[in-house]
ZATORMI-649554 format. One record per atom (N, C-alpha, C, CB): x, y, z; atom name. Coordinates in nm, 2 decimals. Glycine has a CB too. Layout:
BEGIN
@east:X	north:Y	up:Z	site:CA
...
END
This chain:
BEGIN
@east:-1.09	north:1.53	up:5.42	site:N
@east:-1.07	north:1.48	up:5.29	site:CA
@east:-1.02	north:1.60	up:5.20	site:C
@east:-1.20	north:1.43	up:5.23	site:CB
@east:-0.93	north:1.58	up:5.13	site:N
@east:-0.87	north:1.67	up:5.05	site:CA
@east:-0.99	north:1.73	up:4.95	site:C
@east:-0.75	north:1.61	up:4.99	site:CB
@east:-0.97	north:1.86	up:4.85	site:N
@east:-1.02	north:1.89	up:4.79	site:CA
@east:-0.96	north:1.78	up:4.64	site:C
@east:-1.01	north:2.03	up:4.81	site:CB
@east:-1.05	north:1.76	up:4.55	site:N
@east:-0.97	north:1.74	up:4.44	site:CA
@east:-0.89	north:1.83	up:4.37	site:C
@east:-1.04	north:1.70	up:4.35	site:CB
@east:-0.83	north:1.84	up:4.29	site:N
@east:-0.73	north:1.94	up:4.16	site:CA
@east:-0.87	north:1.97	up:4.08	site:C
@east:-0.57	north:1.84	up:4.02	site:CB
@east:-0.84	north:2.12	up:4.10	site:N
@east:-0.94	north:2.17	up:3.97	site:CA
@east:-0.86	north:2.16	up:3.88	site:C
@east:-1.00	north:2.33	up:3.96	site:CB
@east:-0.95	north:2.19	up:3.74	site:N
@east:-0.93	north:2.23	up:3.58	site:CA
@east:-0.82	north:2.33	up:3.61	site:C
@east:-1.08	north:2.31	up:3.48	site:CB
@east:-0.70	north:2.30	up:3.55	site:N
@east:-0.63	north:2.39	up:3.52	site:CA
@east:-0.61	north:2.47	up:3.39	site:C
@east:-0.55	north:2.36	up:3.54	site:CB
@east:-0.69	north:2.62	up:3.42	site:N
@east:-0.65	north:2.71	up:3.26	site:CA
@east:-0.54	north:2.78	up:3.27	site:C
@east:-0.77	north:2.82	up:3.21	site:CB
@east:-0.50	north:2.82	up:3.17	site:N
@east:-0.35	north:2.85	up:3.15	site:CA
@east:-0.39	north:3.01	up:3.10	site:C
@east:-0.25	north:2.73	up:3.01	site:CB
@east:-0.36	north:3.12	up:3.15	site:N
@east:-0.42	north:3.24	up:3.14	site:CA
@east:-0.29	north:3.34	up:3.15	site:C
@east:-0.54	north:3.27	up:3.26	site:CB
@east:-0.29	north:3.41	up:3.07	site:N
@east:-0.16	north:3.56	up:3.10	site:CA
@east:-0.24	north:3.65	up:3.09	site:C
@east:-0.02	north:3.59	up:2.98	site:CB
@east:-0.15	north:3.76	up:3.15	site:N
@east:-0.20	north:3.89	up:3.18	site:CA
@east:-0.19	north:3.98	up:3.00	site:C
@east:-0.08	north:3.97	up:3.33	site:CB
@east:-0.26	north:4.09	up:3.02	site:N
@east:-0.25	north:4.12	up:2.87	site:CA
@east:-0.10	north:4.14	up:2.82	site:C
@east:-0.33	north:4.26	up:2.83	site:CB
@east:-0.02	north:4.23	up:2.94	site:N
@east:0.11	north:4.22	up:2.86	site:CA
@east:0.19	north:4.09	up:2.81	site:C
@east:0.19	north:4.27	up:2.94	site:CB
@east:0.17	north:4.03	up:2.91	site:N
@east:0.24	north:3.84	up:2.85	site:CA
@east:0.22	north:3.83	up:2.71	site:C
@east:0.15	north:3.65	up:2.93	site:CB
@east:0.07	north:3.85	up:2.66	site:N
@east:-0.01	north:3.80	up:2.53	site:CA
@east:0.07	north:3.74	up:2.47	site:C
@east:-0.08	north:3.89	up:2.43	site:CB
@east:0.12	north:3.89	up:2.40	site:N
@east:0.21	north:3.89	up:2.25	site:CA
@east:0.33	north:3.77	up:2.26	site:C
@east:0.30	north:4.07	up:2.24	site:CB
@east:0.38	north:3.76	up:2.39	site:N
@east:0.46	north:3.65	up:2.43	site:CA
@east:0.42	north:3.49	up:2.41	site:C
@east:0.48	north:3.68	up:2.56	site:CB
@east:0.32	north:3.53	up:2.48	site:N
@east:0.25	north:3.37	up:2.43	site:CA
@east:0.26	north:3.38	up:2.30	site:C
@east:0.09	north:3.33	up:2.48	site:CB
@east:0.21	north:3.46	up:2.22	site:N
@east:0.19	north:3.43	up:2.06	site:CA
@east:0.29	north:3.40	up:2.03	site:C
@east:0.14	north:3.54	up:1.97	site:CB
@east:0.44	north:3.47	up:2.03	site:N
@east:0.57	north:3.42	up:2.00	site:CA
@east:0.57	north:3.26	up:2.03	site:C
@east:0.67	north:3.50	up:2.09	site:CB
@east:0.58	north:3.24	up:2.12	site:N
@east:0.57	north:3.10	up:2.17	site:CA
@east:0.51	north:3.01	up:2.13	site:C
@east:0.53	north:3.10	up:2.27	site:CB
@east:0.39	north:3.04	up:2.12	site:N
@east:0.29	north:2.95	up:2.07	site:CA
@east:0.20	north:2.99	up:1.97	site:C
@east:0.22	north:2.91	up:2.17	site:CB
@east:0.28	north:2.99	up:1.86	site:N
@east:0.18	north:3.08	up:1.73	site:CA
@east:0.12	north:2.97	up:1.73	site:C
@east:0.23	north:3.15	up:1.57	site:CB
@east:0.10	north:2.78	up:1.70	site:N
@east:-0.03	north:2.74	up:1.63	site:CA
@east:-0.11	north:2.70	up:1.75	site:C
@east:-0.01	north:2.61	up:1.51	site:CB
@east:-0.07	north:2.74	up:1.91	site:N
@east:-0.20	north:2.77	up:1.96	site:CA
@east:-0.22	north:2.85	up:2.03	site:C
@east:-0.26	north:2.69	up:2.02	site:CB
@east:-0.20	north:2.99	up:1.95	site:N
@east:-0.28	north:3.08	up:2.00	site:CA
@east:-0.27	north:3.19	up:1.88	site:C
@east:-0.22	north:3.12	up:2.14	site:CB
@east:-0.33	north:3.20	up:1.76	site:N
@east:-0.38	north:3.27	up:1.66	site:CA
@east:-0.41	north:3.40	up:1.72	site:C
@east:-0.50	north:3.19	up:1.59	site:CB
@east:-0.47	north:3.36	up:1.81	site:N
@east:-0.63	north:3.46	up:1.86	site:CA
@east:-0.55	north:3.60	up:1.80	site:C
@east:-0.69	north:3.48	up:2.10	site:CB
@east:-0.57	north:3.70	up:1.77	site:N
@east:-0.53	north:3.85	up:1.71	site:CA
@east:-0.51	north:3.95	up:1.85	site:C
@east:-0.68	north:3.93	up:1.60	site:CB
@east:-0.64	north:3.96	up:1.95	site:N
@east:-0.62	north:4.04	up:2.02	site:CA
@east:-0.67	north:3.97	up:2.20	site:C
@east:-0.68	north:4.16	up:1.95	site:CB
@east:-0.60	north:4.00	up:2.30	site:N
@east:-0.64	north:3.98	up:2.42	site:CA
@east:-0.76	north:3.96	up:2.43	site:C
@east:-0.60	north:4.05	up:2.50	site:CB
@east:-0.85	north:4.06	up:2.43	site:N
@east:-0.99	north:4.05	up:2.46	site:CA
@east:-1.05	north:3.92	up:2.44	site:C
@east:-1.06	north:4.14	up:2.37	site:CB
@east:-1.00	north:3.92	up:2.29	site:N
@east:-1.06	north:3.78	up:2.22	site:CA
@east:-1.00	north:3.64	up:2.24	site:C
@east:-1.06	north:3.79	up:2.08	site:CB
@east:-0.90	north:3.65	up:2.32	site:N
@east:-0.79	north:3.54	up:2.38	site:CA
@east:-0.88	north:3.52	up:2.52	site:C
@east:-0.61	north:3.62	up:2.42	site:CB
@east:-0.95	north:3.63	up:2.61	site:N
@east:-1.01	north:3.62	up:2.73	site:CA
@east:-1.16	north:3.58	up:2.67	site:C
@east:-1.00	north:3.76	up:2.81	site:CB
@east:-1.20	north:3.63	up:2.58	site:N
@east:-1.38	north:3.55	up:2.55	site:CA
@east:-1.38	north:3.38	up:2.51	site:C
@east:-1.47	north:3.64	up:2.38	site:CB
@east:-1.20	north:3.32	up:2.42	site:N
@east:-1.18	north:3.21	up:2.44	site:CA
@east:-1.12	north:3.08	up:2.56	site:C
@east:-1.14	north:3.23	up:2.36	site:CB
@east:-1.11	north:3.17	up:2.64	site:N
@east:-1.06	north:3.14	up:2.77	site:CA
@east:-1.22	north:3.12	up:2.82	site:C
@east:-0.95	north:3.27	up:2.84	site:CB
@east:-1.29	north:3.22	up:2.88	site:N
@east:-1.42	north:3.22	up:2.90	site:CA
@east:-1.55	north:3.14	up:2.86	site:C
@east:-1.45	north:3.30	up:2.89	site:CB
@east:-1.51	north:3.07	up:2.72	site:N
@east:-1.58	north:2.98	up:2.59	site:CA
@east:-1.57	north:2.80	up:2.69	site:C
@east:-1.42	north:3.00	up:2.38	site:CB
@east:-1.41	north:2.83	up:2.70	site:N
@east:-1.35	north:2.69	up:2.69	site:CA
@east:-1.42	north:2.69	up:2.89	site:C
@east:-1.11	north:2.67	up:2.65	site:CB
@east:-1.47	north:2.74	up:2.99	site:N
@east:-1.49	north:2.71	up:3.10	site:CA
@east:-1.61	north:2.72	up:3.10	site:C
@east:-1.43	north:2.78	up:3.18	site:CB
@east:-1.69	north:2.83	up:3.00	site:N
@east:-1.85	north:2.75	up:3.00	site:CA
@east:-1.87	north:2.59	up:2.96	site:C
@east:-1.95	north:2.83	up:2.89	site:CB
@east:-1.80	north:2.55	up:2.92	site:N
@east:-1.83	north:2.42	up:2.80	site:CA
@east:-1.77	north:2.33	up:2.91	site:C
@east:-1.73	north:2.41	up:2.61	site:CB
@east:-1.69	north:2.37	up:3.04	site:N
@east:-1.65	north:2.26	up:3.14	site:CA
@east:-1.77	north:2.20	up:3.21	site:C
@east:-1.55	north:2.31	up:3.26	site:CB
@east:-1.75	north:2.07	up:3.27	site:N
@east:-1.92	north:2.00	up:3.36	site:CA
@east:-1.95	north:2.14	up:3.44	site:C
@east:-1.89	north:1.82	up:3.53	site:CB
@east:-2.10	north:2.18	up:3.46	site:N
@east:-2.15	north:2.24	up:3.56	site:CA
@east:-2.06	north:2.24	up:3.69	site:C
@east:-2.27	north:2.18	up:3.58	site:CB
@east:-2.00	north:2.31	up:3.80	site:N
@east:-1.95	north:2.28	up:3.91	site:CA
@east:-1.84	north:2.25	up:3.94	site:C
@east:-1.99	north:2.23	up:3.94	site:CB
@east:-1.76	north:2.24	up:3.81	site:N
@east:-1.66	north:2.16	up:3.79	site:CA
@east:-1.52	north:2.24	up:3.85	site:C
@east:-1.65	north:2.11	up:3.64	site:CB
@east:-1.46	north:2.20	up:3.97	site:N
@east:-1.36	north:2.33	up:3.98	site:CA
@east:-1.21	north:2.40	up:3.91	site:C
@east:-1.32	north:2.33	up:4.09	site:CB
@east:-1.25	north:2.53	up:3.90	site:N
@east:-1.17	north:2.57	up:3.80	site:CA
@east:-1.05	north:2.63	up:3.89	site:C
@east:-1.24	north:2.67	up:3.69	site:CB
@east:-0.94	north:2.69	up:3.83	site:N
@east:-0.88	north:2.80	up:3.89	site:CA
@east:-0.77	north:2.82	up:3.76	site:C
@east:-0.82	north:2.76	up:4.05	site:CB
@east:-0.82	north:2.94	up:3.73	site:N
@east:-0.68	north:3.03	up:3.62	site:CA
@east:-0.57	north:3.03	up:3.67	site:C
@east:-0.69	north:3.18	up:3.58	site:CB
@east:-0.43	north:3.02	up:3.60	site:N
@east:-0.33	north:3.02	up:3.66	site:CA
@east:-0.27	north:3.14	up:3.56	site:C
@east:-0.25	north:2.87	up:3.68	site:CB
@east:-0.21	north:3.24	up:3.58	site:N
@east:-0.16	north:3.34	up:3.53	site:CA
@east:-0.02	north:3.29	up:3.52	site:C
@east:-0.19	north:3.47	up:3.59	site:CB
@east:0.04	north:3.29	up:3.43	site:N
@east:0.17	north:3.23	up:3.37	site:CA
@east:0.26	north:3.32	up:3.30	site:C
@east:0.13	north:3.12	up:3.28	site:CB
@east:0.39	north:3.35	up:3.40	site:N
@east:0.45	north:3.48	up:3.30	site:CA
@east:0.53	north:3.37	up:3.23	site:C
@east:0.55	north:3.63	up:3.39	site:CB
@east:0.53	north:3.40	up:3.08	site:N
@east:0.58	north:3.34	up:2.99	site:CA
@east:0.73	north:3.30	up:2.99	site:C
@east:0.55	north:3.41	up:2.89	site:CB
@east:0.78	north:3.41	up:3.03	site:N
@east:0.99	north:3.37	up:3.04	site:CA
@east:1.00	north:3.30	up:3.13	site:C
@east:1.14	north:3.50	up:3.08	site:CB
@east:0.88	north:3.23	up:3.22	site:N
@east:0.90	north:3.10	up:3.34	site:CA
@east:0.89	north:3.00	up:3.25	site:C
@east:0.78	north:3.08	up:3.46	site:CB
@east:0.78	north:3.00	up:3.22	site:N
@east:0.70	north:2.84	up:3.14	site:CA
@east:0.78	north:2.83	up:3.01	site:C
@east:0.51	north:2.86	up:3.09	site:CB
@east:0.89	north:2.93	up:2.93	site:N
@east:0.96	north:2.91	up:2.87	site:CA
@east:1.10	north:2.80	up:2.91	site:C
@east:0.96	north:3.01	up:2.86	site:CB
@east:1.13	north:2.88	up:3.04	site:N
@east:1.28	north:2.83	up:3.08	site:CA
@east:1.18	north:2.67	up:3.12	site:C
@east:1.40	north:2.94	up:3.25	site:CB
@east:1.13	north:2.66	up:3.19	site:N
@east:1.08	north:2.52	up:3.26	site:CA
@east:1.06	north:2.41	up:3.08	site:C
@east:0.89	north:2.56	up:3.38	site:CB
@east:1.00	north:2.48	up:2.99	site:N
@east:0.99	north:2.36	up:2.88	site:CA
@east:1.15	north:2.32	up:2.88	site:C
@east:0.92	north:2.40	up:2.71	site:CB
@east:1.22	north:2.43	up:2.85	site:N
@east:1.36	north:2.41	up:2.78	site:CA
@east:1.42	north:2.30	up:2.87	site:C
@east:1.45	north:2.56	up:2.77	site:CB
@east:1.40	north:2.34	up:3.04	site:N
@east:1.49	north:2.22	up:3.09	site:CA
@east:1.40	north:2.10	up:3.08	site:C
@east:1.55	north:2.23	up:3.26	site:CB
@east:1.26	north:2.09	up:3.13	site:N
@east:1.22	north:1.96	up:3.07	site:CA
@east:1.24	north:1.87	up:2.93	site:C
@east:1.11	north:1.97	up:3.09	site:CB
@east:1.29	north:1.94	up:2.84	site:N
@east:1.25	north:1.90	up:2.69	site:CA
@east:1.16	north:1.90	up:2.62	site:C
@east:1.26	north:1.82	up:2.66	site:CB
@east:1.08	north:2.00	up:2.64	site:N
@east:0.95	north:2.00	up:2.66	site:CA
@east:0.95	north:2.12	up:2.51	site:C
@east:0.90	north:2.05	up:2.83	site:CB
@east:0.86	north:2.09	up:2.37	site:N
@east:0.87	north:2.22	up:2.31	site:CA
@east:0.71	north:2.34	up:2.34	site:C
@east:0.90	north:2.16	up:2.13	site:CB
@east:0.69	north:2.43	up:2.42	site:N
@east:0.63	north:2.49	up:2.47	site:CA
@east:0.51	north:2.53	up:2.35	site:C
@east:0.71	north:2.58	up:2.55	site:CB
@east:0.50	north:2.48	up:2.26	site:N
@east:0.41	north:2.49	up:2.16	site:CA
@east:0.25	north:2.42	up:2.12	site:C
@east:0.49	north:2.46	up:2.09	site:CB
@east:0.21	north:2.37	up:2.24	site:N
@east:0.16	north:2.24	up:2.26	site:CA
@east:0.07	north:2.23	up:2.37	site:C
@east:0.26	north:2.16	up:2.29	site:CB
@east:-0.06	north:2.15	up:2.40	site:N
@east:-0.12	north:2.16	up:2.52	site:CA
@east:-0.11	north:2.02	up:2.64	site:C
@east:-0.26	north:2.19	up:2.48	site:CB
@east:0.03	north:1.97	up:2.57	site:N
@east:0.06	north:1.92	up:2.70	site:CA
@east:0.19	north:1.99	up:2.80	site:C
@east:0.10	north:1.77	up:2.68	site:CB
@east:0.23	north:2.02	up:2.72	site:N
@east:0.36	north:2.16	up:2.80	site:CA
@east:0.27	north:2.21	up:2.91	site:C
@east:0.42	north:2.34	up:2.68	site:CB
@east:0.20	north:2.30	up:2.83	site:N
@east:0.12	north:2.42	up:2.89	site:CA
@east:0.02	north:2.33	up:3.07	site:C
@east:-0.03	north:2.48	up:2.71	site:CB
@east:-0.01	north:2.21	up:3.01	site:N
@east:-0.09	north:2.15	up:3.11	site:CA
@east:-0.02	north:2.09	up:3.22	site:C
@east:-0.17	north:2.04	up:3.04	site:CB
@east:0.08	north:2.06	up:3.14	site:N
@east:0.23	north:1.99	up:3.27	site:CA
@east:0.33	north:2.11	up:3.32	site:C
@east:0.38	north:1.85	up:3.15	site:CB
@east:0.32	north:2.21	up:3.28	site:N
@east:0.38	north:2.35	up:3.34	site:CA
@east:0.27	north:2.38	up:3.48	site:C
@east:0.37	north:2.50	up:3.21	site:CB
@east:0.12	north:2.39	up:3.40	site:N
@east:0.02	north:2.38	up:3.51	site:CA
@east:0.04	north:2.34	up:3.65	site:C
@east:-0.07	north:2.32	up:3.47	site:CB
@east:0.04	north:2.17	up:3.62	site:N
@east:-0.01	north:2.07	up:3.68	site:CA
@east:0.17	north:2.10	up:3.81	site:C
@east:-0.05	north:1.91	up:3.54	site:CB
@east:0.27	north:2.13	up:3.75	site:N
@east:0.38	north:2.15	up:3.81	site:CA
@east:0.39	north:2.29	up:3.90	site:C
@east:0.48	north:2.15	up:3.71	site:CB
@east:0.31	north:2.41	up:3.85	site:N
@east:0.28	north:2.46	up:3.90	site:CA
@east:0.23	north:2.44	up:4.08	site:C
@east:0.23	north:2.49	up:3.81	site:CB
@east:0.09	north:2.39	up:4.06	site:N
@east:-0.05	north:2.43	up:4.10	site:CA
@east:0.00	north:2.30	up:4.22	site:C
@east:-0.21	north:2.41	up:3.96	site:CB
@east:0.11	north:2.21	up:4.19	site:N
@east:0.12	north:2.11	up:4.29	site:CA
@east:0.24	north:2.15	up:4.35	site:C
@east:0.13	north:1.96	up:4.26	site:CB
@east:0.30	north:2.20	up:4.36	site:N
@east:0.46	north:2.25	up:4.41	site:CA
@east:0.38	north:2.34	up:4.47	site:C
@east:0.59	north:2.32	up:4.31	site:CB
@east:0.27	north:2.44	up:4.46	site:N
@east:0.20	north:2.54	up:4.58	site:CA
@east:0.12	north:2.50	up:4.65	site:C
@east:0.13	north:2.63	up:4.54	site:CB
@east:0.05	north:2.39	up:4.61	site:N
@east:-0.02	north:2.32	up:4.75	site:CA
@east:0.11	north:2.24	up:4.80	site:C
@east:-0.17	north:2.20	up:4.73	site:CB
@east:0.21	north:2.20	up:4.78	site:N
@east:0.21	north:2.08	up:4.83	site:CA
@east:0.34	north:2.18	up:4.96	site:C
@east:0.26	north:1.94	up:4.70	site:CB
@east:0.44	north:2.24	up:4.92	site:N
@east:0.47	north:2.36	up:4.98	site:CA
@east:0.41	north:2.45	up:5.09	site:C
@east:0.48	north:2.41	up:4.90	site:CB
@east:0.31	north:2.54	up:5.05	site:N
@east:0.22	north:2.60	up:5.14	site:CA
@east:0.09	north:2.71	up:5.07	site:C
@east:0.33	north:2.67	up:5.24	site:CB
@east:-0.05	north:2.65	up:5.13	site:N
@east:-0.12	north:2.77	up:5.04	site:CA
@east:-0.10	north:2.87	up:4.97	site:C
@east:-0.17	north:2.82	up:5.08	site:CB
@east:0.04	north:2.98	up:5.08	site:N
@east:0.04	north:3.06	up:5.01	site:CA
@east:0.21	north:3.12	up:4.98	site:C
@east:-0.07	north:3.16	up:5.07	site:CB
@east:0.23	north:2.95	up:4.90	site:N
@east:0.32	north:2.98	up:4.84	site:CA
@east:0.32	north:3.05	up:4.72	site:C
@east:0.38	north:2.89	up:4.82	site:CB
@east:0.44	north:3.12	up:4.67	site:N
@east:0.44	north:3.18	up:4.59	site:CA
@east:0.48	north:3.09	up:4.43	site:C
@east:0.50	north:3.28	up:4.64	site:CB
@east:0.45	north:2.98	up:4.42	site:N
@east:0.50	north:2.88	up:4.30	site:CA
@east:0.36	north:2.91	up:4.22	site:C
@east:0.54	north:2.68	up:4.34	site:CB
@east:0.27	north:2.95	up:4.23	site:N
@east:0.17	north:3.01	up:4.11	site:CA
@east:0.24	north:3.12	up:4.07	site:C
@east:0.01	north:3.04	up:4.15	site:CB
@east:0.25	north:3.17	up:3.97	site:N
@east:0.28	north:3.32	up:3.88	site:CA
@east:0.18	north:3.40	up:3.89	site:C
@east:0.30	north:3.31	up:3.73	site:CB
@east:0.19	north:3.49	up:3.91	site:N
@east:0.06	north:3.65	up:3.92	site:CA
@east:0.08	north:3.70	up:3.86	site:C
@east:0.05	north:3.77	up:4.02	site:CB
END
């Protein structure tokens, strides 16, 4: 039996940040990384007990070009969730250890 799809969180490395902020100023305010990572860490305590997770580190000039050809305006938490979800299935569906997740 297959695993289910975990929760997909949408996570950048500190350098990305500032990028995401460009991108997505009305959702992502936050001022500084740290506090971008304690809201990231907020939003996975508050998931069900057990519930599986897996961060996806997302370099921004990807999930950029991918809204633009979908039509997609990257400002939004269905972009971000359907970039995910496009992600995280193009690497399983390909091979464990494909490289279609971002590092």
């Amino acid at each position: 039996m297959e695993a289910p799809m975990p929760i997909l969180i949408f996570c950048v490395t500190e350098e990305e940040y500032p990028k995401l902020q460009k991108v997505c100023p009305t959702s992502f305010p936050i001022p500084s990384y740290e506090r971008f990572l304690k809201y990231i860490d907020k939003i996975i305590r508050q998931l069900p007990q057990g519930a599986p997770v897996e961060k996806i580190h997302v370099k921004i000039d990807s999930f950029v070009t991918w809204c633009s050809k979908a039509g997609i305006h990257p400002d939004n938490h269905t972009a971000r969730a359907a970039y995910l979800a496009n992600l995280y299935t193009a690497s399983h569906i390909v091979s464990p250890s494909s490289d279609a997740k971002d590092k």
